[in-house]
Structure formats: C-alpha cells, structure tokens
N, C-alpha and C positions, 0 to 999 in steps of 0.2 A: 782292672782299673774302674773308678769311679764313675756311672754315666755323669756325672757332672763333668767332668773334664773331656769327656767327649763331645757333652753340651757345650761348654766353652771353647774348646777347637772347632769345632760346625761353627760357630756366632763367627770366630775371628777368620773362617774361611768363607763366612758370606759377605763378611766386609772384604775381604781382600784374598781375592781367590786364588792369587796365586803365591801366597805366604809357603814358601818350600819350606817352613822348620813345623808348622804349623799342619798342611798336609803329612809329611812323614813322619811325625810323631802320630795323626789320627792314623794313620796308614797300619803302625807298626801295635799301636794299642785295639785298633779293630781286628788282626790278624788273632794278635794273643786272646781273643774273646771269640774268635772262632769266627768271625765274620768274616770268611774267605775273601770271596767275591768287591765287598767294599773294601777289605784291605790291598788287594792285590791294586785296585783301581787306584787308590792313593798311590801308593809306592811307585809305581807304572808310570803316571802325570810325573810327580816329581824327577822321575829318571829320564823322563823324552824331555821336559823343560827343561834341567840343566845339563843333558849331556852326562850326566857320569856325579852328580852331586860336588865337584870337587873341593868343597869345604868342608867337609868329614874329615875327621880323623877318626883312630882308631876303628874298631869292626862296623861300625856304623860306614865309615868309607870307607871301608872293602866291599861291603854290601853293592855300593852303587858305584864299585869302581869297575867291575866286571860287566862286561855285556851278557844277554844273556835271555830267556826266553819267559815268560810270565810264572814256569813252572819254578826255573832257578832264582826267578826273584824273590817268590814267595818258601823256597826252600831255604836258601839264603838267611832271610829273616825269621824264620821261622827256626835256626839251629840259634842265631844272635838271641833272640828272647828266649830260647832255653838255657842259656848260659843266665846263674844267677845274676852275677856281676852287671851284666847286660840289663838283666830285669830290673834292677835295681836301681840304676842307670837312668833309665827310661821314666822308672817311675817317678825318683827325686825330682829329675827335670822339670816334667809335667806338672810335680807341684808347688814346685820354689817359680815356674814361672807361671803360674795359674796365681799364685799366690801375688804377684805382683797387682791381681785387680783389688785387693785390702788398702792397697799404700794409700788410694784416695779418701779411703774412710776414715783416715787415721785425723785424730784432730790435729794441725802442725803444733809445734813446741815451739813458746815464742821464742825461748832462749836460743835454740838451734837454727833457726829460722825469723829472726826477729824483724827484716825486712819482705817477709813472704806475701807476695800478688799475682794473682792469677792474669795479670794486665800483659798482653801480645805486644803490644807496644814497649811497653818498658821490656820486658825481657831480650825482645829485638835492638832495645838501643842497646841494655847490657854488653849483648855479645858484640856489639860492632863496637864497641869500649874496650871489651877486648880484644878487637883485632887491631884496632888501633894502636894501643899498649904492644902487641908483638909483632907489630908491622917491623919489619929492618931498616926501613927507611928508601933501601937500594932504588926503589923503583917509586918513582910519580903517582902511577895510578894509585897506588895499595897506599902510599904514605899519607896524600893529599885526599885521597878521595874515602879513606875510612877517616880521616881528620873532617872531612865537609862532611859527610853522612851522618857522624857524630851532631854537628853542629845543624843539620836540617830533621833531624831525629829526636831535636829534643826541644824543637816545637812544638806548642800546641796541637796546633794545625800541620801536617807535612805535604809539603811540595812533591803530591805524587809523579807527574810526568816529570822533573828536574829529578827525584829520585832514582825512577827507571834508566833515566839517562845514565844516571852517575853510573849506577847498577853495573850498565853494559859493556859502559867501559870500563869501569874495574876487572871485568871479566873477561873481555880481549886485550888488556895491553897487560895487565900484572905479568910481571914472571914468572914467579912462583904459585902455588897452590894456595896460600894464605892469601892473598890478593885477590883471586879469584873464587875464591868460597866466600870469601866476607862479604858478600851481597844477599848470600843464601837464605838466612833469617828474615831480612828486608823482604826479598823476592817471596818467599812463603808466605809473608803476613798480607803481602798488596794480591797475590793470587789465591790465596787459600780464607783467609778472614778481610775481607777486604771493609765488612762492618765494623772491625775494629777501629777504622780512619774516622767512623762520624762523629 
C-alpha cells in the first residue's frame, strides 16, 4: 500500500481517534507491510473497543468475531491479506474511500447542482423542510414543531433559546424517530458552528 494512504489514515486518526474503520484498515495495511508491532496495536484497540467488531461481515468479521490472544489476531489477519480476494478488498476500499478527499476539489456543475451553497444555515433549514414534508402528522411535537422550526429558521436572525426549546421538546414528546431526529441539524449548527448565527 501507498504510504500516502497510510498518511491519510494517521491524519483521519488524529482527528478522531477512535474512528474503528479507519484504525483497522491502518492496522491490516501496516501488518501487510511488515509493520508487526504497529499493526497488531491497531487491530487489538479496535477489538477491546467494540467487543468483537460486530459490523463485519464476511472474513473481515470472522477475524474479530473470535476471541483470541495477540498471536491469533495477528495470525488471523495475516491468512485474510494472503487471500487475493481479501487483498484486493482492502485495497479498493482504501482508495475509493481516500478518493472521497478529491470530491471538494471538483468545480460543482451548475447544471447538477444549480442551487449549490456552502451556507449551514440553509442547509439546516433544508432538512427540517424535509422533515416537515414526512412528518405523519400523528403527533403535535413532530407536526407543529418541524412546521414552527421551519418558520423561525428562516429568519434572518434566529430565536436561539426559543429554538433550543422547541428542539427538546420535539425530542421528548415525538413518538417516532423522525420527530426526534428532526432537531439534529438545528442542534449541530447551534453547538458545533454556532458563528454561523452572526
């Protein structure tokens, strides 16, 4: 493998250290390089932090289905990357999803994209436009309160603490799961870019 893609799992494991698809792929591609030591250490975190990986499928989750002692983990993976199939596997992966940091450099297509804006806000009203639109109606919170979020959302200025409110209660009374996510975009922009409001 590329040290470049091992450059780029290191980056995406220093921002986020405990990214499981991200450790065990650097885990299984330092193993295949002969990096014993560093791969076994990958594979290892990933297997005591989820318990057994259980979102694997196929040999990749047999690998971390079994318990098993640092010699069997790394014996384990080390028969998976000798299978071509496996290798192969591994490798596409790493670069159809490495390949995803290009998408930002791409110029957009007005034609495919013809209302395209980098704005946290609008996109935030977007989705609560769409939850409004598949709200069922069933329930008060979800009906009324993605219908007012809509309507205090696409003010200028938004009514942060009235927001929050509505927020929490969308999220303890809805019934369903749609009612209760439809804050989520809201709640990320006011916690996470909260500069986006000036």
């Amino acid at each position: 493998m590329p040290t470049a893609a091992l450059t780029a799992l290191d980056q995406v494991l220093e921002a986020e250290p405990n990214h499981n698809d991200a450790q065990l792929m650097r885990g299984l591609m330092r193993l295949r390089q002969g990096e014993t030591e560093a791969g076994r250490s990958d594979l290892v975190a990933v297997y005591q932090r989820t318990g057994g990986y259980p979102g694997l499928t196929g040999p990749l989750g047999r690998l971390f289905a079994r318990e098993g002692n640092l010699d069997e983990l790394e014996a384990q993976a080390r028969r998976l990357l000798a299978d071509p199939r496996a290798r192969d596997t591994v490798s596409d992966f790493v670069e159809q999803w490495l390949g995803l940091d290009q998408v930002s450099d791409r110029p957009k297509d007005p034609k495919a994209y013809p209302e395209f804006k980098d704005d946290l806000k609008a996109a935030a009203l977007n989705l609560m436009k769409f939850f409004e639109d598949e709200s069922c109606g069933q329930c008060t919170p979800c009906r009324n309160g993605t219908e007012k979020a809509v309507q205090l959302m696409s003010r200028k200025t938004w009514d942060v603490p009235l927001l929050e409110e509505l927020s929490q209660v969308m999220r303890d009374a809805s019934i369903c799961g749609l009612g209760q996510a439809a804050p989520n975009p809201l709640s990320s922009i006011l916690k996470y870019f909260p500069e986006e409001l000036k």
